[in-house]
FINU-47926 format. One line per field, with one value per residue (C-alpha): residue in one letter; x, y, z; residue number from 1. Coordinates in steps of 0.25 Angstrom, whole numbers, always signed. Layout:
REM FINU-47926
rest <- [a;...]
u <- [X;...]
v <- [Y;...]
w <- [Z;...]
nr <- [NUM;...]
***
This chain:
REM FINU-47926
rest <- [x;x;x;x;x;x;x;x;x;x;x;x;x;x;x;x;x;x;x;x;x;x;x;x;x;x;x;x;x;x;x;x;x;x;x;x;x;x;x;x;x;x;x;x;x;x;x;x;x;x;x;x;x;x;x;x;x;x;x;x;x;x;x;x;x;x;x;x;x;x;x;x;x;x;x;x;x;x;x;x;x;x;x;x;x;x;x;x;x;x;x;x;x;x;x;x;x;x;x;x;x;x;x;x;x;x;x;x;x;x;x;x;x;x;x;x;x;x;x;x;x;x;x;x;x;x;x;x;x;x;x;x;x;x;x;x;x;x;x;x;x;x;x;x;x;x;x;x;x;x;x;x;x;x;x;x;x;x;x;x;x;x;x;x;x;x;x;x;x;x;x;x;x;x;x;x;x;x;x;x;x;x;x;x;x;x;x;x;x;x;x;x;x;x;x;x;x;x;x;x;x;x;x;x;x;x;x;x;x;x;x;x;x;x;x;x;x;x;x;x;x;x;x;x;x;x;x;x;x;x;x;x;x;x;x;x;x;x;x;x;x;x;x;x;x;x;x;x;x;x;x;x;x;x;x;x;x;x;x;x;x;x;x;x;x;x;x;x;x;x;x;x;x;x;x;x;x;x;x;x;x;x;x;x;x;x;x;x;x;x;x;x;x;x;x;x;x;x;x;x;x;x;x;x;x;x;x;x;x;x;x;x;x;x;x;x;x;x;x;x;x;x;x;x;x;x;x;x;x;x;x;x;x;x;x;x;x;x;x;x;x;x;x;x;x;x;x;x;x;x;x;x;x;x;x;x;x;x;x;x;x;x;x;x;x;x;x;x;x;x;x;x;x;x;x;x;x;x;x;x;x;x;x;x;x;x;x]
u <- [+0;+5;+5;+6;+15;+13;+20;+19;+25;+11;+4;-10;-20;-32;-34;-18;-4;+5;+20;+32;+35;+23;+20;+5;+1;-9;-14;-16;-29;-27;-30;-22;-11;-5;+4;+16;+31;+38;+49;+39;+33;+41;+46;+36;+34;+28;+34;+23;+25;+12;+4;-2;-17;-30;-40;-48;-64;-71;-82;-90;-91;-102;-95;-109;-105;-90;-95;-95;-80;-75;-89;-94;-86;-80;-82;-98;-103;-112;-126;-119;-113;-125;-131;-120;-121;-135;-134;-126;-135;-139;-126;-125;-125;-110;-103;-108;-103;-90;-85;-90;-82;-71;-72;-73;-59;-52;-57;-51;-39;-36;-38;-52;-57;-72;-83;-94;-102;-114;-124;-139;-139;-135;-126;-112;-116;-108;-97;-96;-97;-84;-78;-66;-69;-80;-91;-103;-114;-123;-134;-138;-153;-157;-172;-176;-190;-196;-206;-194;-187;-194;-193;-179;-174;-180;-172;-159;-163;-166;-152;-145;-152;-145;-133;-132;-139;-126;-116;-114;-116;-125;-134;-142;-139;-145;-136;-137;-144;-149;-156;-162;-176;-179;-188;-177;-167;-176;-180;-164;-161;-172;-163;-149;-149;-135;-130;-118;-126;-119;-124;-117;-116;-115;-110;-111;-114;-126;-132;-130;-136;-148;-151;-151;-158;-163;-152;-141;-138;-147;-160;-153;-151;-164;-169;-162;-164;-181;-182;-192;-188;-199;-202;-186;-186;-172;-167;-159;-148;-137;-141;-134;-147;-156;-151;-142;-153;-162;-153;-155;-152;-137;-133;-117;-117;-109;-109;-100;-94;-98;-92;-101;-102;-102;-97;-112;-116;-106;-113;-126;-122;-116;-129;-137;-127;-130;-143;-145;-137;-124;-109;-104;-96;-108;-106;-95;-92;-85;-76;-75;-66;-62;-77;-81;-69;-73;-90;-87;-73;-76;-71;-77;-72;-62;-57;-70;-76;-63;-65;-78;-72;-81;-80;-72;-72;-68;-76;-72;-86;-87;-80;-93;-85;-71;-60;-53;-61;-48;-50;-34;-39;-48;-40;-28;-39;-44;-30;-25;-38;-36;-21;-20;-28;-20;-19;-23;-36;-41;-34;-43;-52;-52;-50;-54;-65;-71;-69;-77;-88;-91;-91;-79;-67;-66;-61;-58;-51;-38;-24;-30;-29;-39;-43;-42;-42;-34;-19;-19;-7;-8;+4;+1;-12;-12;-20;-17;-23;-10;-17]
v <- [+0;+13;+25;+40;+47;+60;+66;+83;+91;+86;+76;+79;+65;+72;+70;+74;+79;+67;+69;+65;+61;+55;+51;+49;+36;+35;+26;+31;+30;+41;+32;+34;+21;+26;+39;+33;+39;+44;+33;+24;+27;+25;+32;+40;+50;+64;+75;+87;+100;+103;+96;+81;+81;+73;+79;+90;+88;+101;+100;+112;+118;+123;+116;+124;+138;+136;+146;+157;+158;+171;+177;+181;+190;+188;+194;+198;+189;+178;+183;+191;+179;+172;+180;+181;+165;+166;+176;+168;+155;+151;+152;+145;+130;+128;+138;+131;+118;+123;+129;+118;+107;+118;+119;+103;+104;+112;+107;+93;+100;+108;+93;+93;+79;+79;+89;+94;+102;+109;+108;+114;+108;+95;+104;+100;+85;+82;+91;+81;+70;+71;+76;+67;+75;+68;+77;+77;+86;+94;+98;+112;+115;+128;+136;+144;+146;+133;+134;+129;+118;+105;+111;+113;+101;+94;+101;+98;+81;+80;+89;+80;+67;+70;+71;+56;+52;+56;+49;+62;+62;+74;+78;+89;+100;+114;+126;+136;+137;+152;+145;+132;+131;+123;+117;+112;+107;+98;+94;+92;+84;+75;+72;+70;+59;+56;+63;+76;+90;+102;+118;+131;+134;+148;+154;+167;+177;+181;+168;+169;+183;+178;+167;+172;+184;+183;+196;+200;+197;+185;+193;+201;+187;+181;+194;+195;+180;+184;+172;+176;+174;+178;+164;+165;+169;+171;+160;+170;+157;+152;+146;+133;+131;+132;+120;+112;+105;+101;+91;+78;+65;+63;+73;+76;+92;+99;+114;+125;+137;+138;+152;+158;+145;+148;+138;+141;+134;+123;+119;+119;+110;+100;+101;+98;+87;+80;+80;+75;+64;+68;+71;+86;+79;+78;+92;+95;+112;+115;+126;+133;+146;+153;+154;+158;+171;+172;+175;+181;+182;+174;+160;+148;+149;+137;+137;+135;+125;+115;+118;+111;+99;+101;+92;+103;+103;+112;+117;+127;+131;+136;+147;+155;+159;+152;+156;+141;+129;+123;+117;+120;+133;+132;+127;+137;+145;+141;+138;+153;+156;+148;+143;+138;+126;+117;+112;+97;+101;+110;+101;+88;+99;+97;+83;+74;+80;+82;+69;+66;+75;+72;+57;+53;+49;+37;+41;+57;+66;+57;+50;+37;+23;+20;+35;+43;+57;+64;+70;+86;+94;+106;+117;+132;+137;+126;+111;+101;+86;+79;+66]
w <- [+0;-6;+8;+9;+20;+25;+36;+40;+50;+57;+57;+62;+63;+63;+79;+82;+77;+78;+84;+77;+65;+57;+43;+38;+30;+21;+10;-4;-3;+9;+19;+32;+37;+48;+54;+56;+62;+50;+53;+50;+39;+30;+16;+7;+18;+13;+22;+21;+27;+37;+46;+41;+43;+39;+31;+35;+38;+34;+44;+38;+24;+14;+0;-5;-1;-9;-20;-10;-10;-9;-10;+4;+11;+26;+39;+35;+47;+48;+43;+30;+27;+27;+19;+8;+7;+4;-4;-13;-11;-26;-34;-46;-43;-51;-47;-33;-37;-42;-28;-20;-30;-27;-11;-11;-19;-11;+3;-2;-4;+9;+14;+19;+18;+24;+23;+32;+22;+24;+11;+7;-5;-14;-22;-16;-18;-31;-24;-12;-20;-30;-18;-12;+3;+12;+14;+24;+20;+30;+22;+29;+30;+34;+39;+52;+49;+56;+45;+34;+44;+35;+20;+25;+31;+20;+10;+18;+21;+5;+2;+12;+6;-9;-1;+7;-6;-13;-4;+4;+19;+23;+35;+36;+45;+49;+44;+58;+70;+64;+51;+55;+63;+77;+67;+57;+67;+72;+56;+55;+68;+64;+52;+57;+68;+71;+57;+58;+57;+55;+60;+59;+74;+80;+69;+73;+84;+76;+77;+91;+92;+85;+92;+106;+102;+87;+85;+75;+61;+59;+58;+48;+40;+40;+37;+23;+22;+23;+34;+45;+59;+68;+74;+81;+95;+100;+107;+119;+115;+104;+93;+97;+106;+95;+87;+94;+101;+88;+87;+96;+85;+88;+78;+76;+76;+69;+74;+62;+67;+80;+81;+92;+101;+117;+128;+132;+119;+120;+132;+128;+115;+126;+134;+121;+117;+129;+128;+116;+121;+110;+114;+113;+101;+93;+90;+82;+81;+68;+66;+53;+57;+46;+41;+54;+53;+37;+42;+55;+60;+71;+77;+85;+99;+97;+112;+118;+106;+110;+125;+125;+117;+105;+92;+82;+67;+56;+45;+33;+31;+17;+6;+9;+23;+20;+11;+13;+16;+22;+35;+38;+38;+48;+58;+55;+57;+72;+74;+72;+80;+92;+93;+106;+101;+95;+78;+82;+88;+75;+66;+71;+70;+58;+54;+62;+72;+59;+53;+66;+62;+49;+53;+45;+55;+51;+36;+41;+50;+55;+50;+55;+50;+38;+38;+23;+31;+19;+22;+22;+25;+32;+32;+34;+29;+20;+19;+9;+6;+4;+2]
nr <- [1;2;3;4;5;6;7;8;9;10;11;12;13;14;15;16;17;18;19;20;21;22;23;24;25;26;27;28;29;30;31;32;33;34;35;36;37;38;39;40;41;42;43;44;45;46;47;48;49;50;51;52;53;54;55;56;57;58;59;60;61;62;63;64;65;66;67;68;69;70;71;72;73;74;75;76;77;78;79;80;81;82;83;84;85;86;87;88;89;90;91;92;93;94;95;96;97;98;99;100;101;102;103;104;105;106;107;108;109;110;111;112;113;114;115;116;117;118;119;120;121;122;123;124;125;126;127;128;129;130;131;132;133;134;135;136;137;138;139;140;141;142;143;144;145;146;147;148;149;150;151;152;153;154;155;156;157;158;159;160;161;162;163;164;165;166;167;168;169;170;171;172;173;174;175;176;177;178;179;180;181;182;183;184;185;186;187;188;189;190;191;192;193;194;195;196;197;198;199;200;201;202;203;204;205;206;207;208;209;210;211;212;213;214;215;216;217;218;219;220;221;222;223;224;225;226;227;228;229;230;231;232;233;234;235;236;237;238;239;240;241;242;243;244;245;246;247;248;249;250;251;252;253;254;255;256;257;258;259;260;261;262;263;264;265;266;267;268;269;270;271;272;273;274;275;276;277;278;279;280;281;282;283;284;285;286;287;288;289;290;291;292;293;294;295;296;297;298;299;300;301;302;303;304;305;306;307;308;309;310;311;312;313;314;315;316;317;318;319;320;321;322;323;324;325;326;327;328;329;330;331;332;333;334;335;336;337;338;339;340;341;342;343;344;345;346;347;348;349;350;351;352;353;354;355;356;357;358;359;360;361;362;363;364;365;366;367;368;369;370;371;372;373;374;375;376;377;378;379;380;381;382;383;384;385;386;387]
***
């Protein structure tokens, strides 16, 4: 049997730097044999320059939003940016097609081997399926007028259907706590028993503002948007407690962005756990810095997030608020933010926790035996698949 060896100035596992010097062997078919000490693995050795790594798992990105490259400007904060990506919402269907065939290329060759990408329509299905990276669709569904929640969620279960029916895991998901009805969370727990749901989580400190006391910038987007919201009250609480506990079937959460989330609402998501009999680990938090900065030049509060032990994961989200989608990137990213934490921790990160996520550690995420996790060098600002 023919092998490849690798060996960096690192070597990163997916869970760990190794010490000393080690040499990465993997079939040709990519399939990892062993890491072995450098005097026992033989000759054919590749020296790299930069730190060895599996490849990444992009927990988060919008392959549909990849014509709005270049086209919204940063810094306008959430609601303005919500507004631009509507406002571009019907672009023709191939120059749509040709950015996402685009985004899929280049996220293969920054190194990112599995997808977490949310979808409202079928259109990315032909992308996914040439597509030599693992992709797990959450197919968003939107609508908070109660009056919508059935119309709606049917629309998502039969876009989500063309999807398995493709080959293509998928699950529905709701988009934010601040466009989905009590109404339509219940509609959508009933559909995802034990399945991965993704939500984009305390985005903003206009979210927060409207929820506890129906304020702020919000008004001023369902306003332009003509959607009536006279039947909300305001909740005097953070929109963390208007979802969360809508969902009771053993569900694995996936919560993106989490930028305005308290140690008060980290508590309340551990009470809800337990009472809906899951572990804490059931919701996975997923960080997606640099578009956080591009919206609203803000970060997640990283220190508290690993101080309560939470499950993290990395996501580009989507060239709508991303110049890279390049998850080297985002952990430079949190790393020039938060220095003190250490590389390992944002680097499993982004490999293997979200190998875990996604539900593929047995193929994803590490330099284990049997596993095809893709070899990536990292070195500067740069990430490359090597093999």
């Amino acid at each position: 049997m023919t092998y490849r060896k690798f060996k960096g100035d690192r070597l990163f596992t997916g869970k760990t730097f190794v010490s000393g010097e080690m040499v990465l062997i993997v079939r040709e078919d990519g399939t990892v044999e062993a890491i072995l000490p450098e005097a026992e693995a033989g000759e054919g050795v590749a020296q790299l320059e930069g730190i060895i790594c599996p490849g990444f798992v992009n927990a988060h990105c919008h392959l549909e939003l990849s014509f709005l490259k270049d086209k919204i400007p940063p810094h306008t904060g959430m609601v303005p940016f919500l507004l631009e990506v509507m406002r571009h919402q019907g672009s023709e269907g191939s120059v749509v097609l040709e950015a996402m065939s685009r985004a899929d290329r280049t996220m293969h060759e920054n190194g990112i081997v599995a997808v977490g990408d949310i979808s409202n329509t079928p259109a990315s299905i032909e992308t996914k399926q040439q597509s030599p990276l693992y992709y797990h669709t959450f197919v968003e569904t939107a609508g908070f007028v109660p009056s919508g929640a059935a119309q709606r969620a049917q629309f998502a279960l039969k876009t989500a259907a063309s999807f398995t029916a493709a080959g293509l895991p998928a699950s529905v998901s709701p988009h934010a706590p601040y466009s989905v009805s009590p109404e339509l969370l219940d509609i959508i727990n009933q559909h995802t028993a034990d399945k991965l749901v993704s939500i984009h989580n305390q985005e903003s400190s206009a979210e927060t503002l409207f929820f506890q006391y129906k304020k702020g910038g919000f008004l001023e987007l369902y306003a332009q948007l003509g959607i009536p919201i006279d039947f909300f009250r305001a909740t005097g609480k953070n929109s963390i407690e208007w979802w969360l506990p809508h969902f009771n079937q053993r569900q694995q959460l996936l919560l993106v962005h989490n930028v305005c989330t308290s140690e008060a609402d980290i508590h309340y998501m551990k009470n809800v756990a337990s009472e809906n009999g899951i572990p804490f680990s059931a919701l996975h938090f997923c960080l997606c810095p640099n578009a956080n900065l591009y919206i609203q030049q803000l970060l997640p509060d990283l220190r508290l997030l690993l101080k309560h032990d939470t499950h993290l994961v990395v996501g580009t989200d989507s060239y709508a608020s991303n110049h890279t989608l390049d998850c080297w990137n985002e952990v430079r990213t949190l790393h020039g933010a938060y220095p003190e934490i250490p590389l390992e921790t944002l680097l499993r990160a982004a490999t293997f926790n979200g190998a875990e996520t996604l539900g593929i550690a047995d193929r994803y995420g590490s330099f284990e035996h049997g596993k095809k996790p893709g070899v990536v060098v990292l070195k500067d600002e740069v990430s490359r698949r090597v093999f």
